[in-house]
N, C-alpha and C positions, 0 to 999 in steps of 0.2 A: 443642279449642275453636277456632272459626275466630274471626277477629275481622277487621271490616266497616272500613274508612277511616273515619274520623270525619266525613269533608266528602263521604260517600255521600249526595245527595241521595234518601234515601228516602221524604220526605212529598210533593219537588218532584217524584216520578220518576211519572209515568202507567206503571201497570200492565198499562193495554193496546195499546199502541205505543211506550212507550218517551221520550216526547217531554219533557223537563225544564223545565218551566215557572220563567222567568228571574226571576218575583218571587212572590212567596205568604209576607204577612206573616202572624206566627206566630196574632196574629188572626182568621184565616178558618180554617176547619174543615171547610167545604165546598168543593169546586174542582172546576170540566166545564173538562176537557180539548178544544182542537181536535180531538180525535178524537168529541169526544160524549160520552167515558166520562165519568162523576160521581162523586167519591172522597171520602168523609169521611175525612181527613190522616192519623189514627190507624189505621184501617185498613188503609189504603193504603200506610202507613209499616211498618207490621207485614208484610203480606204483601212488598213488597218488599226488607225485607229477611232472612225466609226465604227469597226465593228466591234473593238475593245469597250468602248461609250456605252454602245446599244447592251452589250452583253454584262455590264458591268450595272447598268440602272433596271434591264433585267432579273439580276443576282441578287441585288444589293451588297454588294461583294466590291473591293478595289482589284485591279488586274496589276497583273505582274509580269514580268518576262520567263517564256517555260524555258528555264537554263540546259534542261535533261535533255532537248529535245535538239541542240546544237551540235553540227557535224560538221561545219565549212572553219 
């Protein structure tokens, strides 16, 4: 069982570049990324965090939120 950091932004995490969007009240459901991408939260929340799992039991390594990487 891998297990994800609690404060893994996975709904704030764009899927397609990566980019961590700094506010996304729990409210919206929908969110376009400065990339363009458009991510319904649940979704977006799921696949990233299979890919954090896979990537993480991969590793051997726990995953973390990349804070550097935050521009919204």
């Amino acid at each position: 069982l891998v297990v994800i950091d609690r404060f893994f932004p996975s709904s704030k995490l764009c899927g397609a570049c990566g980019t961590v969007a700094a506010k996304l009240p729990l409210n919206v459901r929908q969110w376009t990324c400065e990339c363009g991408a458009v991510h319904d939260r649940d979704v977006n929340a799921a696949r990233n965090i299979l890919a954090a799992g896979l990537a993480a039991s991969a590793c051997g390594d726990g995953v973390r939120p990349q804070r550097e990487s935050s521009r919204t």
